[in-house]
N, C-alpha and C positions, 0 to 999 in steps of 0.2 A: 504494500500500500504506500502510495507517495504520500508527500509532504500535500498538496491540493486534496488527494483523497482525503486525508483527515482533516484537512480547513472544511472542504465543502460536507463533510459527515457530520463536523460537530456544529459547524451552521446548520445545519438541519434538524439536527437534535435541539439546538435551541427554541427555532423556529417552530418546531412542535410544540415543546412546552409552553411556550411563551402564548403559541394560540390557545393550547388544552387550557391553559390558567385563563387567559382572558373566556373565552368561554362560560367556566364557569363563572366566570365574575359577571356575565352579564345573564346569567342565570337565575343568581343571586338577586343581581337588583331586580331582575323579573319576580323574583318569587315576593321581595318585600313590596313592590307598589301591586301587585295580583293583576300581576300581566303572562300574557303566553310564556310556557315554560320549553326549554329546549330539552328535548329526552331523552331520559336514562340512560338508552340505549345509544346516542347519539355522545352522550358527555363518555360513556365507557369503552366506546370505541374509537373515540380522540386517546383515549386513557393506551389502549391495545396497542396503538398504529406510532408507538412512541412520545406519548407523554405525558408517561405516568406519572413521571416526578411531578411537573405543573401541574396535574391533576391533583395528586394528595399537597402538595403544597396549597393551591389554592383552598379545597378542602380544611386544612387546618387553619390557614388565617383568614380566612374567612368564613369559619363554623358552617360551612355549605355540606350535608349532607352526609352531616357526621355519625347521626342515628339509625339514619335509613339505612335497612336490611332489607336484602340482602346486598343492596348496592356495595356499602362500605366495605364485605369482606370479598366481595368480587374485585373491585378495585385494591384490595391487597392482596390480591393472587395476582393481579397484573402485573404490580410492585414486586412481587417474590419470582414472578417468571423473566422477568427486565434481568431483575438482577441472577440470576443465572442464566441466565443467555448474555451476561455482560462478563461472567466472570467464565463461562465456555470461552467464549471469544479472547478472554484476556488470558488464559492460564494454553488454551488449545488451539491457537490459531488455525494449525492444519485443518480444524473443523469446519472453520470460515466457508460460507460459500463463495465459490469461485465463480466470478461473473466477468465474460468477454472483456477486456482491455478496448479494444474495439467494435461500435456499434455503426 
């Protein structure tokens, strides 16, 4: 992996979380003025597609949907599958899939 492959991986990783959390954040203010709410299935699969971190981040400071079951411990199986498929990737690299150099 180059030096741009990881510029552009970890810009992407941010840019996940960065939406996954804003998201929520306008979930949130949906949910306190009792306006259309963005769903479950929708905040959990921003969660899935890489950004879990922004997801329970937002989640903790901003007490967004910290009760709710089964949501909260789906979203930490999200968190617990991230982090081993991060630590696959860090400890196994040969694991890594291997994707064209050229497209």
């Amino acid at each position: 992996m180059t030096m741009i492959d990881i510029i552009q991986s970890t810009i992407l990783f941010l840019a996940l979380n960065l939406l996954a959390f804003s998201v929520y954040y306008l979930d949130k203010q949906a949910a306190r003025r009792g306006r259309w709410r963005i769903s479950e299935r929708t905040l959990l699969t921003l969660a899935l597609i890489g950004g879990s971190l922004g997801a329970v981040a937002a989640q903790q400071l901003l007490r967004h949907k910290t009760r709710k079951e089964p949501f909260r411990s789906i979203l930490v199986a999200i968190l617990i599958l991230h982090g081993a498929l991060a630590a696959v990737l860090a400890f196994a690299p040969q694991w890594s899939l291997r994707l064209p150099q050229d497209f």
